[in-house]
N, C-alpha and C positions, 0 to 999 in steps of 0.2 A: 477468570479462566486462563487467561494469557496475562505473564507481567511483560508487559511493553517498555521500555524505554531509549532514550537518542541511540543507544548504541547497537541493538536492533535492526537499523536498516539506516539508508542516506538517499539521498535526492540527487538523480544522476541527470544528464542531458547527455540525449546523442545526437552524434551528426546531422543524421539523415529523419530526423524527428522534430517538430515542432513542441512537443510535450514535453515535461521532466515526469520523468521514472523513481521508484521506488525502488531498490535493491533492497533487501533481503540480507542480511549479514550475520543473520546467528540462523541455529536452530536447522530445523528437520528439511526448510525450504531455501537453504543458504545460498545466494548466488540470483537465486530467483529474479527477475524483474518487471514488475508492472507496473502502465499506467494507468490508474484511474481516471472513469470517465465520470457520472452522472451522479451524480451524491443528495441524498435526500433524507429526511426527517418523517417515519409514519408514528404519527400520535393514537395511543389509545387512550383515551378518557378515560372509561368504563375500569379498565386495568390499571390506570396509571400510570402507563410507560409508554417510552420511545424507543423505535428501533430505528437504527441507522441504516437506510439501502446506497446500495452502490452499483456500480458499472465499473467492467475491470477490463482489458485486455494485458495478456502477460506479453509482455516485449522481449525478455530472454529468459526461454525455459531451464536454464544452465544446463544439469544433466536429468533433468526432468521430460519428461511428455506433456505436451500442452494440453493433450485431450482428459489426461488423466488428473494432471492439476485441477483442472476446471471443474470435474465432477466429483473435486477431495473435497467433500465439505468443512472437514477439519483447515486445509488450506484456506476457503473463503471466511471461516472464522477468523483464520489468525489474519488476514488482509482487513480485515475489519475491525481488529484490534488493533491494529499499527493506524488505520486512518482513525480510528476515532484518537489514539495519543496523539498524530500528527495534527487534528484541528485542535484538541485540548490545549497542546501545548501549545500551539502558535496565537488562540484565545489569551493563555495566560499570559503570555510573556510580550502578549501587543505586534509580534513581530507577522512577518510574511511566511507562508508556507515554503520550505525550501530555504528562504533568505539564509544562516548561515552556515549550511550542512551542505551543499552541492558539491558534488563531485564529478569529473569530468567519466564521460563515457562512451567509446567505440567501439566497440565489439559489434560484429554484426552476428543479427538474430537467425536461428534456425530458421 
């Protein structure tokens, strides 16, 4: 559905936050930024498959509305595309989440 890749978003920290953030760098939600909270794995047996669930708080709506964000389902697709590349890749390549992509970030949130 979504091609994901590094260039897509980057791993930010801000000041006044304990958490690193996710910006948003390409695409329809550019500037976007959240952090994810709760990440989980529901197995179906019966089907075959897994879906990835998550918990999300947007920390800077850029020129978006946070209430409308929330209810894009298109938008939570595509945050769920970027975390499932973000665990992949950090899978493959042994490394930490964020380890070499962070970027610094201040901007205070609406």
């Amino acid at each position: 559905m979504f091609n994901i890749t590094e260039n897509d978003y980057s791993i930010v920290e801000k000041e006044d936050s304990v958490f690193q953030g996710v910006k948003l760098k390409t695409g329809t939600w550019k500037d976007v930024i959240v952090v994810y909270g709760q990440v989980g794995v529901k197995e179906s047996p019966e089907l075959d498959i897994a879906t990835l669930t998550f918990n999300y708080t947007v920390q800077d709506p850029a020129d978006f509305n946070i209430d409308e964000l929330n209810e894009d389902e298109s938008f939570k697709n595509y945050l769920g595309a970027v975390l499932q590349y973000i665990i992949t890749d950090s899978l493959e390549n042994g490394g930490h989440i964020g380890e070499s992509t962070t970027d610094s970030h201040t901007e205070s949130s609406s």
